[in-house]
N, C-alpha and C positions, 0 to 999 in steps of 0.2 A: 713078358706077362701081358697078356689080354686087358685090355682097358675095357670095362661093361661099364652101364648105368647104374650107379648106386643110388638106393633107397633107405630108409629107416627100417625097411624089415629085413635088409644084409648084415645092419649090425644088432650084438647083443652088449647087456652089460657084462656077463661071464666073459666074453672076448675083450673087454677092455679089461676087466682087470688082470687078466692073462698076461694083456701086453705090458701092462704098467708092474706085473709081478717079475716080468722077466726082465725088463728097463730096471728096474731097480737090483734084481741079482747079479744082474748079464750071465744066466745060465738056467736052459729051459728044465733040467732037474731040480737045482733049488726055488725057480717060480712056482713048479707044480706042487712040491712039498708045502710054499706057503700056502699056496689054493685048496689043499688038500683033494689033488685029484692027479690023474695018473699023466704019465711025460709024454708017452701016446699023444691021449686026448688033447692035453694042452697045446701039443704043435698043430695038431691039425684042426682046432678051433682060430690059433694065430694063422696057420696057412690060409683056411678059410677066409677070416678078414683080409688079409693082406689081396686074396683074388679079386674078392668083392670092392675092395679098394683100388685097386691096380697099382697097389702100391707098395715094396719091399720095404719091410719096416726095422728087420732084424737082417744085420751080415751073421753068417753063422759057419762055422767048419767046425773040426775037435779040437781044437784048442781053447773058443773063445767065442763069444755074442759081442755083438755091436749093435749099435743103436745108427740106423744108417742117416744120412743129413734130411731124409725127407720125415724118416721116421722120429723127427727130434720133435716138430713139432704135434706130430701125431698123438705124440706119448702124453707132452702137457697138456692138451685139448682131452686126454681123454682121464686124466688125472683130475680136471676140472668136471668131467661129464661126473665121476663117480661123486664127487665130493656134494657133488648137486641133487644126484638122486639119495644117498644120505642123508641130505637135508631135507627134502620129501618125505622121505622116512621118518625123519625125526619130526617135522612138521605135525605130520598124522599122527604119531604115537601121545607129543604132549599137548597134542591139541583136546586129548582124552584126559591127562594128565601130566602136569608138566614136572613132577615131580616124581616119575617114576623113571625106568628101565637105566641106561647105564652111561655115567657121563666122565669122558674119559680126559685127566687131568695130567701136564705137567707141569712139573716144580722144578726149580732151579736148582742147584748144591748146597748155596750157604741159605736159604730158606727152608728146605726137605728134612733136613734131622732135628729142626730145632721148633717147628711147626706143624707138621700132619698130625702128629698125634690128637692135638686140640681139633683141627680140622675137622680129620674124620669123626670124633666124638660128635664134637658141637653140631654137624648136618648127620649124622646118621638119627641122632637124637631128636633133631628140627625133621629129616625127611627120612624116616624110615623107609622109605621102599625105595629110595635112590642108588644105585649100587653104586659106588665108584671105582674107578680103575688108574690105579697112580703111578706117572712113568719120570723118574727124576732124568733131567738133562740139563745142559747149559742152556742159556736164553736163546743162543741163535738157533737149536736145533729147539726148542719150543716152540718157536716160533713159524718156524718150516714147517713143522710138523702139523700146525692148526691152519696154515695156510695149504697142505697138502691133504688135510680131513681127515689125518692121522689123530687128533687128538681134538677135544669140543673147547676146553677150555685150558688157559695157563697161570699159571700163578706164580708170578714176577716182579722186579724191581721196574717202578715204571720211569726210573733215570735210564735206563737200556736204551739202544734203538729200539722200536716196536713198528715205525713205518704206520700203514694205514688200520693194526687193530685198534679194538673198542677197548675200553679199560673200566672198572668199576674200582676204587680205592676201599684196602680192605685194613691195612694198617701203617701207622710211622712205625722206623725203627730207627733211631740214633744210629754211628759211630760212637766207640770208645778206643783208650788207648789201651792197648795190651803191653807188658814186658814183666820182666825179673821182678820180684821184690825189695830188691835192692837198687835197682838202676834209680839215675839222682831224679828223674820224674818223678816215684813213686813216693817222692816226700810231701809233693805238694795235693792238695783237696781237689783241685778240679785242675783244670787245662784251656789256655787257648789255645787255636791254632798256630800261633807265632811262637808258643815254646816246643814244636815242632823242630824247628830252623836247624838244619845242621845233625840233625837226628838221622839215623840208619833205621828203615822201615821194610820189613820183610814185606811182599807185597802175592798175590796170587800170580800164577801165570793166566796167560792168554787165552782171551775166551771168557772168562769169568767177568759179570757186567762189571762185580762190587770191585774186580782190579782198578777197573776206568775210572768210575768214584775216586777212589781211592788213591790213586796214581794224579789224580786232579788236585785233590786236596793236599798232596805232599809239593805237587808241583809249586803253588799256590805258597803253603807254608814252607816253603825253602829247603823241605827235608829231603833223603838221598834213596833210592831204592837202593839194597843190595844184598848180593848171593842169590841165595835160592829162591826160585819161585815155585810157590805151593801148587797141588794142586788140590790141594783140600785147608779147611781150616783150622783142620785138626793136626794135620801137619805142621802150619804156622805157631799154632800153638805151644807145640814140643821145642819149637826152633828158639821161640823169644824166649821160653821159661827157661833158658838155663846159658844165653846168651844176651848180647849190650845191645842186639837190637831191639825195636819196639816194634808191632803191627797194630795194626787197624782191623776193630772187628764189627761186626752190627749184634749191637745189646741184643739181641735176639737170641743170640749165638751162646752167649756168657754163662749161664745155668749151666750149660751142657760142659763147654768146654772149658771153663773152669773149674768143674766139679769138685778136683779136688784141691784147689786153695792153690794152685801152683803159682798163680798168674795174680798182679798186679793191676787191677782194671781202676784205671782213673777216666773223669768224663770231662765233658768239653763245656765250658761255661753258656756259650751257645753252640750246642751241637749242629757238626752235618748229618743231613738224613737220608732213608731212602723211602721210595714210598713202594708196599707192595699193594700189589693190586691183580684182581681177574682180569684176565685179556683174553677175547674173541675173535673171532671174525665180521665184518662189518654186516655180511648178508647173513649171517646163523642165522637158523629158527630159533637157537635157544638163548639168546640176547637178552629175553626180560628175564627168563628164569633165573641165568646167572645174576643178573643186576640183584635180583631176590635174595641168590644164596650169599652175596656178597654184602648185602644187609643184615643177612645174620649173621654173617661172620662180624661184622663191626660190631654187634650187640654181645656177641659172644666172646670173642679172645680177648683177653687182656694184655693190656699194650707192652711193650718188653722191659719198661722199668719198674709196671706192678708184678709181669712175672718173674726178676731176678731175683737169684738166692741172696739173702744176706752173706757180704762179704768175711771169711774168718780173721780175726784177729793178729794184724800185721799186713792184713793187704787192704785194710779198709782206711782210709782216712779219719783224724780225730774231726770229730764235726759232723762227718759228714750222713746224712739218714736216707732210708730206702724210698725211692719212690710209690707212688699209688696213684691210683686215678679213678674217678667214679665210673668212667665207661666198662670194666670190671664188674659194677653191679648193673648194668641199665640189664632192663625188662629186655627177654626173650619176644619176640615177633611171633605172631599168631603163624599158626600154618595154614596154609593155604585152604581154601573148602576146593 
């Protein structure tokens, strides 16, 4: 290949994200389908940069795309270039309004069924013209994802790794102990963590932050993981309600997935928490705005022990009463002029 002179007016952004459509398919039909442009076009906009570059970026035959060893670094550099002009974008658009067009959120698993609903109420209500767009995944692909400019902002446990995002704290959420209604726990009001000890504790599998929590805290209290690992909560759920183990859930959770009385929820005299919170990227434009939307969420949601169902009759302890808390009533935040 002909090595020329490159300049800024060889390349486009359409060619980077061509390259970075087809780096992440490895196949120049399914790139072009993401781009929404034809399989033609797309190779000979990538062959074009690749001349102008003098540099093979894709191994290709019929079998298969490759990402070739020079084109590895190409791809992140220009994964960075998009992410950047994005941010331009978005620069300009909430510089008019920082509370308009579309800002695109993930949520974890054990957060997402048990929290958006309040979410989207309480900010559609605060910022009507905000559209949002909400993609549930595990922490570490939340996180890749707002590091790769797939996503603006995340909404996560801030005990996770997170590395170098920004965070705004938006709520606690306890641990409780979940199991049978019968199991010998369920006689006592509250728990420490030392009547743990010796306990069999269904736990999440792998990937999920609230396992590592969780998996600490058994460590800790002397308790045993075993059998299955979930990969939802809901599954845990079915497993302890009708079996001698016990798991661990975040009171967040409890409303939903006890809905129907099955489960035994006793709490921790001082409970372990987690803390969820917005996460960013450190250079976003939209850094204050979330800090903003993440203030009204603290004025708006109420914390997980004013929103739990009262417990029915037999899985509730004698004594024991519902939580509340004033931050449930604090004043709504102006909106913005």
């Amino acid at each position: 290949m002909t090595i020329n002179r490159v300049s800024l007016q060889d390349l486009t952004l359409r060619q980077l994200q061509y390259v970075v459509a087809v780096a992440d398919t490895l196949g120049f039909r399914r790139a072009a389908e993401r781009c929404a442009v034809s399989q033609p076009s797309l190779s000979a906009q990538i062959q074009q940069l690749e001349a102008a570059l003098g540099v093979v970026i894709f191994e290709r035959d019929r079998r298969q795309v490759l990402v070739t060893p020079s084109g590895v670094e190409l791809v992140a550099r220009a994964r960075r270039v998009l992410v950047e002009a994005e941010d331009l974008v978005a620069v300009a658009t909430r510089a008019r309004d920082p509370f308009t067009g579309t800002l695109r959120v993930g949520v974890i698993p054990t957060i997402a069924p048990y929290l958006l609903p309040d979410v989207a109420q309480a900010l559609a209500e605060e910022y009507p013209a905000l559209r949002l767009v909400f993609r549930e995944d595990k922490t570490e692909d939340v996180t890749r994802a707002l590091r790769a400019g797939a996503l603006d902002v995340g909404l996560v446990a801030l005990e996770a790794e997170l590395g170098e995002l920004r965070h705004a704290k938006v709520l606690l959420d306890p641990f409780v102990v979940a199991m049978a209604p019968g199991h010998t726990l369920a006689k006592k009001a509250k728990l420490t963590q030392a009547d743990l000890d010796g306990q069999d504790v269904l736990l999440l599998d792998d990937g999920h932050c609230l396992r590592t929590q969780a998996l600490a805290l058994c460590a800790k209290a002397g308790a045993r993981e075993v059998g299955l690992r979930a990969t939802s909560l809901a599954t845990l759920v079915q497993m302890v309600a009708r079996g001698p183990a016990v798991t661990l859930l975040p009171e967040l959770a409890v409303p939903v997935e006890n809905r129907r009385a099955q489960l035994a929820i006793r709490r921790f005299t001082a409970p372990p928490l987690r803390t969820l919170a917005l996460v960013w990227r450190p250079r976003s434009p939209l850094g204050a705005t979330i800090d903003r939307i993440a203030a009204t969420l603290r004025a708006r949601l109420r914390p997980p022990t004013a929103r739990a169902q009262q417990p029915p009759s037999g899985s509730r302890p004698a004594g024991a009463s519902s939580g509340s808390s004033a931050s449930s009533q604090a004043s709504r935040p102006r909106k913005p002029r």
